[in-house]
N, C-alpha and C positions, 0 to 999 in steps of 0.2 A: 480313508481316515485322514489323508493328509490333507485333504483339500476341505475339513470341516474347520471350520472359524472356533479359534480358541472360546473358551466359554471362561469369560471374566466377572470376577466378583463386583458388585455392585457399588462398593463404597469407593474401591477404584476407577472405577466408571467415571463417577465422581469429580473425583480429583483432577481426570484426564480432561472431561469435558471444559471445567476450572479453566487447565491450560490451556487449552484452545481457544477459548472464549479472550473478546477484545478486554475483558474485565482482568486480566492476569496481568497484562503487557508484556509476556514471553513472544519475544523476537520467531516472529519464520521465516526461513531463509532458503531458499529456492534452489535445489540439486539436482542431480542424478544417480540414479540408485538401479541397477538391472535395468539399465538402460530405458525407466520409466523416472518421469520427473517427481519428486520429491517434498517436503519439506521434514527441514532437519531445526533442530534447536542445540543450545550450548548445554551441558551440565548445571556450570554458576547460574546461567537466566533462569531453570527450572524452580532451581534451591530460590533463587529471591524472590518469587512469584507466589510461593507457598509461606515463604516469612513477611508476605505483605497483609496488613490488618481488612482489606479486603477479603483474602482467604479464610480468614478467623471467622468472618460477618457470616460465612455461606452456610449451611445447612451442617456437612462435612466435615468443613472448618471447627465448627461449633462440638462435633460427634469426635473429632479426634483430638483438638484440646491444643496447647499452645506449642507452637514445635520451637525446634533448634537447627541448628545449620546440618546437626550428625542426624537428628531424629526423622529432616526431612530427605536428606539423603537416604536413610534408610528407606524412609517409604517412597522413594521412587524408583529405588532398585529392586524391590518387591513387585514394582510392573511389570520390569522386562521377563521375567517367565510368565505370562501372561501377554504377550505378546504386545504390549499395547506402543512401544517403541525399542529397535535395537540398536546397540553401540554401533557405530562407523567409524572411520578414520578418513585421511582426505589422502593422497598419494601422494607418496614421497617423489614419483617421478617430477621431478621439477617444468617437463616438457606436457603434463598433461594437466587438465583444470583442476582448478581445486576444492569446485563443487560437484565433481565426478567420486565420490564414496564408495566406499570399499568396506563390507562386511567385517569386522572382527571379531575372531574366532574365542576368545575370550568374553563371555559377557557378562559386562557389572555395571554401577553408577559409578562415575566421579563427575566432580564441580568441570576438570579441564576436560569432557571428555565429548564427542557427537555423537547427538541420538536421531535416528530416523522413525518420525511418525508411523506407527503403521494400525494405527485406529483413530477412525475419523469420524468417532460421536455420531451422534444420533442421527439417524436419513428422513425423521418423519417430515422434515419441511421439506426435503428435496425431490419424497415421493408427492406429498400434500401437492407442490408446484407441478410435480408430473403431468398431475390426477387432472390439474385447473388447464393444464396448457393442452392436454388432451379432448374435456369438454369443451374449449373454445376451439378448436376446432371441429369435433363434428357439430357445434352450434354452428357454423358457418358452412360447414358442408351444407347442411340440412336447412340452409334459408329458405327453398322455396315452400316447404313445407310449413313456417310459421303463419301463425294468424296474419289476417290483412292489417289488421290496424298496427301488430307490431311490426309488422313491415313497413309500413309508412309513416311510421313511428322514426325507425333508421334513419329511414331515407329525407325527412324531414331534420336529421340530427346530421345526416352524412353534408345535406346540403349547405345546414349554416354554419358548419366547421369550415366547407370552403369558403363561405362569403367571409370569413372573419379573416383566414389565412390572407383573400384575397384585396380586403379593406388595412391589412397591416403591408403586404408588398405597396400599394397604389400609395399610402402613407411615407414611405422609404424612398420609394419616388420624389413624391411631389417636395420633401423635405431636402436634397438632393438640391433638387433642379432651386429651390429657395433659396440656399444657403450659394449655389453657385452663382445665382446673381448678383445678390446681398454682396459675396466677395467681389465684385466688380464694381457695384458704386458705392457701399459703405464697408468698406475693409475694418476689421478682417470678416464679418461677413456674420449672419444672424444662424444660427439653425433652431428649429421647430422642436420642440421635447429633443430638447440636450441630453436627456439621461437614457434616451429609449433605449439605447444599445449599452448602457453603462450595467454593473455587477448590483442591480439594485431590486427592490423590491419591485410586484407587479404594479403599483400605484406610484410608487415613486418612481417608474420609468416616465411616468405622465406629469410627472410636476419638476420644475415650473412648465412655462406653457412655450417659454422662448429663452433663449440665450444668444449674447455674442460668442463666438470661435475664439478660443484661448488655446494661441499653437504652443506644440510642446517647447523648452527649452532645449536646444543642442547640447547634446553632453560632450565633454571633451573629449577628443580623441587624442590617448596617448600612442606613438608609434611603437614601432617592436623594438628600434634601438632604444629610447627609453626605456622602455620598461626590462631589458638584460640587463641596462645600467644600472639601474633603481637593484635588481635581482641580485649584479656583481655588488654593490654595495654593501648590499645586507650581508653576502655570505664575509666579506670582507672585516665587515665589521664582527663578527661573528669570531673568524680566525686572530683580528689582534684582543680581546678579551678572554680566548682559551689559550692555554699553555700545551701550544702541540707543536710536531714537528713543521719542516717547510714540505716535507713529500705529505703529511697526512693533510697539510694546507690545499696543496694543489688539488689532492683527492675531493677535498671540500667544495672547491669551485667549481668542478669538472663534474662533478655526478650531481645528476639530475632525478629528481624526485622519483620513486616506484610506488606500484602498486602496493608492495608490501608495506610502507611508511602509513598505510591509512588504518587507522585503530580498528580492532575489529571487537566492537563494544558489546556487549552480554542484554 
């Protein structure tokens, strides 16, 4: 009986799917949990995902009506007996990570609190994809067995995929070997479809038809004593506009950014 998969209500379901989907914008955040990897979410991210008028638009949304910051708390402490995420904590050992989680033995919702996923919505696409990646291979097992013509059919297909492969290398080449000579008697030197290789469309790799070479500009290079300088500056500046001591000054200059200083945003 232990190893039977909790049976959750449907409108919960719901809600959970909600969260998971990129439509919520509920942050995941990547741990460890029984020494399997994870994702966990904040408490606050859950609560403002469900008071976004997105939520309202959905099916659910619409069946459960307009919540509040307590009414949505409530309904998502209503999950975890239901299995669908439970409270964590991060370890207080300072010596171990702090995406290594720890079970607590208390479980409820708050806004400050970690929750580990442990339902992961629907599997029909990930079996549908199974189903697809299965038939495409014993379709390939079982090639010799197809009709003639759909075999020649491929191999007509297999062929002018290589001639194209092989008319875009000869292309790279011979664009190349142009633009190198070009750089030796009309500097800086011509290349052939300037955008072939650029973040562009598949037609606008092809237009124009030619370009001159526009090298990049050198960016400046600051040294590392500048840039402590610029660093001592700041915090300098920093210590004669606050009213502190000279020992909390020096602390000022001397400590050097941590990990913990980085926001850890909802």
């Amino acid at each position: 009986m232990e190893n039977t998969p909790p049976v959750r209500p449907k409108n919960l379901c719901q809600v959970a799917d909600y969260l998971l989907s990129p439509q919520s914008g509920l942050k995941k955040r990547d741990g460890v949990f029984n020494e399997s990897r994870i994702h966990y979410f904040r408490g606050k991210g859950a609560v403002n995902s469900l008071l976004k008028p997105e939520f309202q638009q959905t099916a659910i949304g619409k069946e459960i009506g307009e919540l509040t910051r307590e009414s949505a708390g409530e309904l998502l402490g209503s999950m975890i007996p239901h299995q669908f995420f439970l409270k964590v904590e991060r370890p207080s050992d300072p010596d171990m990570p702090k995406n290594n989680l720890q079970l607590v033995q208390y479980q409820s919702f708050g806004e400050d609190g970690v929750y580990v996923w442990r339902y992961e919505g629907s599997q029909l696409r990930t079996h549908l994809m199974a189903i697809g990646l299965l038939l495409v291979v014993l379709a390939g097992v079982m090639f010799p067995l197809w009709p003639v013509t759909l075999r020649l059919g491929v191999w007509y297909l297999s062929v002018g995929i290589l001639i194209l492969l092989g008319l875009f290398f000869a292309m790279a080449i011979v664009r190349l070997i142009l633009f190198m000579i070009t750089w030796v008697v009309l500097k800086p030197g011509v290349w052939l479809f300037p955008n072939l290789f650029e973040d562009v469309g598949f037609v606008d790799s092809f237009i124009p038809l030619w370009g001159w070479h526009v090298p990049e500009e050198p960016k400046p290079k600051t040294s590392k004593k500048i840039e402590m300088a610029l660093a001592n500056e700041e915090v300098e500046e920093i210590v004669k506009t606050e009213v502190i001591t000279d020992e909390a000054a020096e602390k000022v200059k001397k400590r050097r950014p941590m990990v913990e200083d980085a926001v850890d945003e909802d």
